[in-house]
N, C-alpha and C positions, 0 to 999 in steps of 0.2 A: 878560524877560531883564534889563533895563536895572535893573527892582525888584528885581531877585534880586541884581544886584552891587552896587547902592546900600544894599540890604539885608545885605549880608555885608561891605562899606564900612564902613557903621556901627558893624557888629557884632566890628571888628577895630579900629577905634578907642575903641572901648570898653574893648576887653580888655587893649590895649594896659599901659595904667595897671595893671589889676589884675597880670599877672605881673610888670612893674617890681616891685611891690611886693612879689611874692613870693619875687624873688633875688635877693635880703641871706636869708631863713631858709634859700634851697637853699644856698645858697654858707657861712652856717656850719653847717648839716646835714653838706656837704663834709668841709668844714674838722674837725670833730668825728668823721667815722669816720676820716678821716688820723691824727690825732693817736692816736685809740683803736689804730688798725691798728698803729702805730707803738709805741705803748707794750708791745703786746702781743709783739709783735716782740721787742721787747727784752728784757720780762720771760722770753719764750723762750728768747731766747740767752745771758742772762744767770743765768738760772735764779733769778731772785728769791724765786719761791711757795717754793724749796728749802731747809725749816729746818735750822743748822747742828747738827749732832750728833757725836757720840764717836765715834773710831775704832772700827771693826768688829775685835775685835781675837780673833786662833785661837789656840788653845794648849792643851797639856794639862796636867791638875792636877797639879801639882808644889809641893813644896815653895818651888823658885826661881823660880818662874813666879806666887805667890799673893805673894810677898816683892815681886817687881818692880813690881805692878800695886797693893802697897799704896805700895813708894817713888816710883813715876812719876805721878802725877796726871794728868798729859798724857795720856797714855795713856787714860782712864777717863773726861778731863770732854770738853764741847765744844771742835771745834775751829772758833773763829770768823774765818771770812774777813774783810776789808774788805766790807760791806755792797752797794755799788754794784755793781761787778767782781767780788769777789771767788769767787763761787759760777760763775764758768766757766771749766771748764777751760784753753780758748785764751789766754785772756786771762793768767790766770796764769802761763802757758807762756810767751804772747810776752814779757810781763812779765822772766820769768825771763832768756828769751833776748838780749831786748834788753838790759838796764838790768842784770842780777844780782841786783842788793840796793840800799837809798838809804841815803845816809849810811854809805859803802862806809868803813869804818877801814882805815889802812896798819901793818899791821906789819909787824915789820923781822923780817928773818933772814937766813942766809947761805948762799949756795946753794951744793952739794957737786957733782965731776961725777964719775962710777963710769965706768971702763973694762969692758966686756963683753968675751965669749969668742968674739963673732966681729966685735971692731972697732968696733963701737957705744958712741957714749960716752952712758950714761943719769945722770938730774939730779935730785936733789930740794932743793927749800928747808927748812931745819932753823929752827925759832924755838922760843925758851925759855919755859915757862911764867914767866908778869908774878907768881902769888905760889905759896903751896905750898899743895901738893893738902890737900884736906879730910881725907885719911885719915893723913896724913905719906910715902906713895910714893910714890916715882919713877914716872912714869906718860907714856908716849910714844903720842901718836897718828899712826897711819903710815897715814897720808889718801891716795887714791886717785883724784883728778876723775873728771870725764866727760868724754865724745868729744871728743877732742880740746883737751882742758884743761890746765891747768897751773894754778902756786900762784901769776898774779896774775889770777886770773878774783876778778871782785866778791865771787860768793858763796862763795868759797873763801875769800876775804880775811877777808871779815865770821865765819864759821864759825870760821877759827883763832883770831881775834880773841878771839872768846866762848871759844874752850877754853880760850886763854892767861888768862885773867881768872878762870878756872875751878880754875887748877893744873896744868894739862895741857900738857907740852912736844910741839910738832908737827911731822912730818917729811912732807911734801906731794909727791909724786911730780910731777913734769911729763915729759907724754907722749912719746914720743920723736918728734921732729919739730913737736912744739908750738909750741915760743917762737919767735917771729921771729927772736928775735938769733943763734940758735943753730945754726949747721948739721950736717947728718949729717954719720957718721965709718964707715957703712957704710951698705948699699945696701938697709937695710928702715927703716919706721915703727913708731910703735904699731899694734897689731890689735883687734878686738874682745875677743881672749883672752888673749893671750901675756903672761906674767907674768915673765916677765923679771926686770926692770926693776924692776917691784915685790919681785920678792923679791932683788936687790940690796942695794934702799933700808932692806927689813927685817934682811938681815944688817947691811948697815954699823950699824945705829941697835941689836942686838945686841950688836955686835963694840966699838963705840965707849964703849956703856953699858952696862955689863955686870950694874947694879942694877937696870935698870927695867925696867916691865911694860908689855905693848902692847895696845892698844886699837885695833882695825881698823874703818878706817870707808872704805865705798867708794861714789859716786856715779853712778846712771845703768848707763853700762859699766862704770867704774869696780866699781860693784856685782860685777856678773859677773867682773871679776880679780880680785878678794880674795879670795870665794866659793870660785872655780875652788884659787886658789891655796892654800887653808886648806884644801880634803880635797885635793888633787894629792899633799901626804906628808903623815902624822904630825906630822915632824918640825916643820914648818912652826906646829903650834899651843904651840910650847914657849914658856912666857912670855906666849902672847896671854889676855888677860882676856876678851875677848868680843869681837864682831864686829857690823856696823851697815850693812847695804845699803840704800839707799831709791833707789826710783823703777828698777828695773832688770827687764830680759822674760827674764832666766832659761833663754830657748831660741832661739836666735837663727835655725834652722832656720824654726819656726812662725811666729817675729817677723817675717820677713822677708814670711812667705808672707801678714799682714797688714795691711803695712805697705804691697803693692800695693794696697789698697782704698780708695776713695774714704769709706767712713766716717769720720763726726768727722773729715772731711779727710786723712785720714793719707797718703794720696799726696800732697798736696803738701806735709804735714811733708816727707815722705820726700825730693821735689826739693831742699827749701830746705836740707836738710843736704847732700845729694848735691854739690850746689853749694860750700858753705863746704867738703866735703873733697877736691873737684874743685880747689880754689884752695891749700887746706895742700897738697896733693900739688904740682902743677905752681911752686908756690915754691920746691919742693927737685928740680925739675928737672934742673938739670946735675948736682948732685950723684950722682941715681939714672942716669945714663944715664954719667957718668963712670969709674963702678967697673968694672972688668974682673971682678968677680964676680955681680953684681947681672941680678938674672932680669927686670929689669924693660927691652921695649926701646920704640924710636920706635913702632911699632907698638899696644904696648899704651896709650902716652902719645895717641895718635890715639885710640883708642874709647873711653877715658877723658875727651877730651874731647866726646864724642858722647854719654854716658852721663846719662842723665836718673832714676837712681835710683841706693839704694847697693849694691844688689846686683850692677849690673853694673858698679859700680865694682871691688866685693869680687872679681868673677868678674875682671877684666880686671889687676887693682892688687893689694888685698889679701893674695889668698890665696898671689900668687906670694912674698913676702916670704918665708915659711915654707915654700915646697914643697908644697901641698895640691895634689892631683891636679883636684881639682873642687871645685865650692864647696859645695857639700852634706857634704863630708868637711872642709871648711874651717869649714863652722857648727856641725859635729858636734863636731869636736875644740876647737872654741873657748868652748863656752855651759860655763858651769857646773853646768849641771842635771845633766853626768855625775859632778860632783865630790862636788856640793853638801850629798848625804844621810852624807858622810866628814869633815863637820864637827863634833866634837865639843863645841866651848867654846859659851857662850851666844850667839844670831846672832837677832836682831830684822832683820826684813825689813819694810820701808816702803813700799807704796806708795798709789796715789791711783785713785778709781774714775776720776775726769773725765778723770787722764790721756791726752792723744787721742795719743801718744805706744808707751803700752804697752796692747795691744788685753786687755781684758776675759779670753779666753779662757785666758792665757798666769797671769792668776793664780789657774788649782787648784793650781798648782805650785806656788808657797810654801803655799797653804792646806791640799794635802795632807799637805808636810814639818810644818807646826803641827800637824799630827793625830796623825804616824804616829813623830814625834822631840822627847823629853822636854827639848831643850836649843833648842828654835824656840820664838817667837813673829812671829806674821805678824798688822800693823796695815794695816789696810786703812780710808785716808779715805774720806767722801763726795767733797769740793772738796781743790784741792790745786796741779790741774794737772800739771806736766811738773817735777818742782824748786821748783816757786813754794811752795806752802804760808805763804804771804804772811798776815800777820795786823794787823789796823788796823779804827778805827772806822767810817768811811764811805766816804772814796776817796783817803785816803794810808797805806799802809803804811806799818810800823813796819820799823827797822835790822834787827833779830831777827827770824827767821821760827819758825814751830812745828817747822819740822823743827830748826834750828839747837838750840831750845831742847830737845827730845826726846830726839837721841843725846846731848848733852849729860849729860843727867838719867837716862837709861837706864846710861850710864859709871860715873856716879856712886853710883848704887845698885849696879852688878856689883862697882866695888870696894871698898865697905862688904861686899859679900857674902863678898867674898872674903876679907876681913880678918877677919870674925867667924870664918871657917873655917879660917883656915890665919895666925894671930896674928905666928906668928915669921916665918916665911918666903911671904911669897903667892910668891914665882918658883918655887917648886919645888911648886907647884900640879899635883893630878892632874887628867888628863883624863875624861870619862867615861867608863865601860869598856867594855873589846873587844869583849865581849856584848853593848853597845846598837848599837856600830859594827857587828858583822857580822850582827846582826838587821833593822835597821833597811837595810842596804845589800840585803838579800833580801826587803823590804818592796816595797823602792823599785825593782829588779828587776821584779818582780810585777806592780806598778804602770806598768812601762812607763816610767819616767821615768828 
């Protein structure tokens, strides 16, 4: 016995020496799957293996459709992210939501305020085009943010920037309840739909200028008010040259119902908005609980703050501004997908597959309108994100993003088109005819949309 533990004594001082020496290779064996594990991680999340490519872009063969995609190049080549970052969605998004844009320029304007028809006073900023358009018209863009935006968000800044440099005089809606400084004068917000406001801002910019031609460009929600508001009448597309949504879910019924899921995160998009419009709302506070007419009371301002999505925001807040009996009849009558197929003028819709944002499923809806409507095209990114659409070499983006650059250049080919077409006068511009409008609206019928 006493040989057997002198024997295994031995035989453990011996060994001793050799695993010392063996862990320095265990420990960077270690060291080297961490790092591998790691990188791969990222290449995941970051989608690096992801080569950049051309907008997926729907349309049908048209005369003015084969002209845009020879005058847009953007459209046609690669759209190249920043390298690092660039090719993920999130990142892009937070990008966007944090910071807006770098190397944000101020331009100046002067901001206008509009009395409404029931006490609401709405606002837009007006700034001048810096020189004259490429074609010699008068040429007004009646820009529309998103949630909860207004015209001193970064990338609203940067985007009027570029159009003013462009030729293009710009009239920038700010949401009703947006701006800090500014308080209600009755006892609702902006909505996801309500157009209002924006078509205020289009009459006054109308009535003011009686020469110029409008170019619509709407952002996110914003998207969905311009949309809604270009088929809601006719009359509404008098003067507009064409139309420009990016990044916008077209159905806010379906959006909602995926916007509960934890994919690509989208429930906690969903809180971290929920939040920021938890806080616009309760800063206007006394205001909404002060009016003797206003449907909003203590009560509802209690489960609003209880409210961990925006649905139950919409259900508890929202939909009381307007009277909807339910909120299902509140996302019906606010999504523009009931309008949408009643727009005639040219209407490029923008958006981004990574978007974690706008779920995948919500865009047949423009891809159908590109199929079934001779005056759509629907560009659909790889990379993009939420707004970002960020463009740079390795990991600083450039002031300009591809979207800024795209409706930009998409404007600028509609009205060259326009001019070749209608020489003396483009204002008195025809729409397309009543036959594509009530074909096309019994397509879309059909279609369920």
């Amino acid at each position: 016995m006493v040989s057997l533990v002198d024997s295994g004594g031995g035989g453990d001082s011996g060994g001793i020496p050799a695993l010392g020496s063996e862990l320095p290779a265990m420990f960077d064996g270690v060291k080297m799957a961490a790092v591998a594990t790691v990188l791969y991680v990222l290449m995941r999340c970051l989608n690096l293996k992801s080569p950049p490519s051309p907008p997926e872009v729907s349309h049908q063969d048209t005369p003015l459709t084969r002209y845009l995609l020879k005058c847009c190049p953007l459209l046609t080549k690669e759209y190249i992210p920043p390298l690092l970052w660039g090719k993920s969605g999130h990142i892009q998004t937070a990008l966007y939501g944090k910071v807006g844009r770098v190397s944000t320029p101020t331009p100046h304007g002067v901001r206008k305020l509009l009395p409404m028809h029931d006490g609401a006073t709405a606002s837009f900023d007006l700034f001048e085009a810096l020189v004259r358009h490429c074609t010699g018209d008068d040429i007004t863009m009646v820009i529309c943010p998103g949630f909860g935006n207004h015209s001193e968000q970064n990338y609203i800044r940067t985007f009027v920037d570029h159009s003013q440099r462009r030729g293009y005089r710009c009239a920038v809606l700010n949401h009703l309840g947006a701006l800090p400084d500014m308080e209600l004068t009755a006892p609702r917000m902006f909505t996801y739909g309500c157009t209002w406001e924006f078509a205020a801002m289009v009459s006054y910019v109308k009535q003011a200028l009686p020469g110029t031609l409008l170019v619509v460009v709407g952002f996110s929600l914003g998207g969905n008010i311009v949309c809604k508001f270009l088929g809601e009448n006719p009359a509404n597309q008098e003067r507009v040259l064409c139309c420009v949504s990016v990044c916008q879910g077209y159905n806010a019924l379906r959006a909602q119902e995926t916007f509960l899921q934890w994919d690509q995160c989208r429930r906690l998009y969903n809180f971290v908005l929920a939040e920021r419009l938890k806080k616009l709302i309760l800063s206007h506070r006394e205001s909404l609980l002060a009016m003797t007419s206003s449907n909003i009371s203590d009560g509802d301002l209690n489960r609003l703050c209880a409210a961990t999505s925006l649905a139950q925001i919409d259900d508890s807040i929202m939909r009381k501004f307007h009277g909807y009996n339910s909120l299902d009849e509140y996302y019906k009558q606010e999504s523009c997908v009931r309008y949408i197929n009643k727009v005639t003028v040219p209407l490029l819709l923008m958006n981004s597959s990574d978007d974690p944002l706008v779920h995948r499923s919500l865009l047949t809806i423009p891809r159908t309108l590109s199929e079934k409507m001779p005056n759509v095209i629907f560009a659909l990114t790889q990379h993009g994100g939420h707004l970002g659409f960020f463009e740079g070499a390795v990991l600083f983006p450039q002031p300009l993003t591809w979207m800024d650059k795209v409706i930009v250049e998409f404007a600028d080919a509609i009205c060259h088109w326009e001019r070749g077409r209608f020489p003396q006068s483009a204002a008195s511009q025809p729409n397309l005819s009543q036959e594509h409008t009530e074909r096309d609206s019994a397509l879309f019928q059909s279609e369920g949309l």
